[in-house]
N, C-alpha and C positions, 0 to 999 in steps of 0.2 A: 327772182322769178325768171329773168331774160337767163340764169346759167341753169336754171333747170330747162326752158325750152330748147338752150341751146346745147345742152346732153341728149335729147330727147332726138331733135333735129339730125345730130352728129350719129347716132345710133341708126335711127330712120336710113340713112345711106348709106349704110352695112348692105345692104340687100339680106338681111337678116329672115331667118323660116320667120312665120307667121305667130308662130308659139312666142320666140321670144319678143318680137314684136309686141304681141297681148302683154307680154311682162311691162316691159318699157314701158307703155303707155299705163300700168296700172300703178307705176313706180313713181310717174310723171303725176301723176291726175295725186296721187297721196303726198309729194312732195307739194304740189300746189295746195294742198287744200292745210297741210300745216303750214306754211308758211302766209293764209292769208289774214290769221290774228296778227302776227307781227306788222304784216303790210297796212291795216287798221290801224294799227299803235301807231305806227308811224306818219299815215296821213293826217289821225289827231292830234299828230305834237304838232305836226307842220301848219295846222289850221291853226291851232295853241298862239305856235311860234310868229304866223301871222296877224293874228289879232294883237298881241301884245307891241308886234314891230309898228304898228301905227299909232299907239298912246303916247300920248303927249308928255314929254317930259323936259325939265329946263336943264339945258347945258352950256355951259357958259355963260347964263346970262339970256338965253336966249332960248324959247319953244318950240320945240321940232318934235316928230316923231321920232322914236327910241331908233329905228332905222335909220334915220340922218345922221343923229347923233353918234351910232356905231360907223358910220363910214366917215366923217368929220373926221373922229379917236385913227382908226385905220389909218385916213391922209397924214396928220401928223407923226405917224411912225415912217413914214415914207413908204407905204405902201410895199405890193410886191413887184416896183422895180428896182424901189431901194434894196429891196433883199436878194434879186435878182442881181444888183450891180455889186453885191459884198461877195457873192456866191463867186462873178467871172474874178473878181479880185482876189478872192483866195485861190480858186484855180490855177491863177497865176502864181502867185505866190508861189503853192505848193510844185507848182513844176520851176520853177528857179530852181526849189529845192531840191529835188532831185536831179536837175542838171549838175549841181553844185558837191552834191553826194558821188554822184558818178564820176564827176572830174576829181573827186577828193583818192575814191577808191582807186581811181585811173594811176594819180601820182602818187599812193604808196607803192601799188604792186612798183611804179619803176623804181621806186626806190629802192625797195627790197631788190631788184632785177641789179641795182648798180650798185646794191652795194655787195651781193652776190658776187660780179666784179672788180672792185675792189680788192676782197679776200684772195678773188683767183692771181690779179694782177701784183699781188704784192708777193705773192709766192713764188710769181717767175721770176719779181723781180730780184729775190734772194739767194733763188739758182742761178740768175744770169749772172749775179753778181760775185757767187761763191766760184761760178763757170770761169769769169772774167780774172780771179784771184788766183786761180789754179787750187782753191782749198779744198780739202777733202772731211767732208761734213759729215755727221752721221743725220740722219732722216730724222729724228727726234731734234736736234741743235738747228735745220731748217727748219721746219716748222715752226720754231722756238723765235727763229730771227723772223718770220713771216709774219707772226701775230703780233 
């Protein structure tokens, strides 16, 4: 009901012609008038739901109305701060875990970065060394000694 007035409302401050204005308001008044079975149904379950919440029923051992007895049940689950205190606990959790992912990605790329170097460094290291011999190598036989 209040998202129909509040269509209604939001449309009204268009500074909209007059015409459409007549539309809205006959769109408003037929929205309102379907939806006031359902707003019935719904106030008679709630009348329903509260005559039923004060019947006596034994839990535990003990007489209370069916509404004590649902919040009693409720406390012992620990309620919603206990759900509330799992929720910042997983939060946590899950950002460890992605600090942990990140630093995991972090140390492959260097790895791959070092051992990128490696490869490079072992190749001059077998030119330096062919340089150092005076030999004369063919480019296939370096390589060959680099890998």
């Amino acid at each position: 009901t209040m998202a129909v007035l509040n269509t209604f409302y939001g449309a009204a401050q268009q500074n909209l012609p007059v015409s459409a204005m007549k539309k809205n308001m006959e769109v408003t008044l037929s929205s309102l008038v379907k939806l006031e079975p359902v707003k019935q149904e719904a106030l008679s379950l709630i009348e329903s739901c509260e005559k039923h919440g004060v019947e006596l029923v034994s839990y535990q051992g003990q007489e209370m109305q069916v509404q004590e007895a649902v919040l009693e049940q409720l406390a012992a689950f620990g309620g919603s701060k206990q759900a509330d205190g799992m929720l910042a606990e997983l939060e946590e959790k899950n950002a460890k875990v992605t600090r942990a992912e990140k630093a995991l990605r972090n140390a492959i790329e260097q790895f791959h970065e070092e051992r990128g170097r490696v490869t490079e460094l072992s190749a001059k290291k077998v030119v330096y060394e062919s340089l150092a011999h005076d030999e004369k190598q063919s480019l296939q036989t370096l390589n060959g000694n680099a890998e």
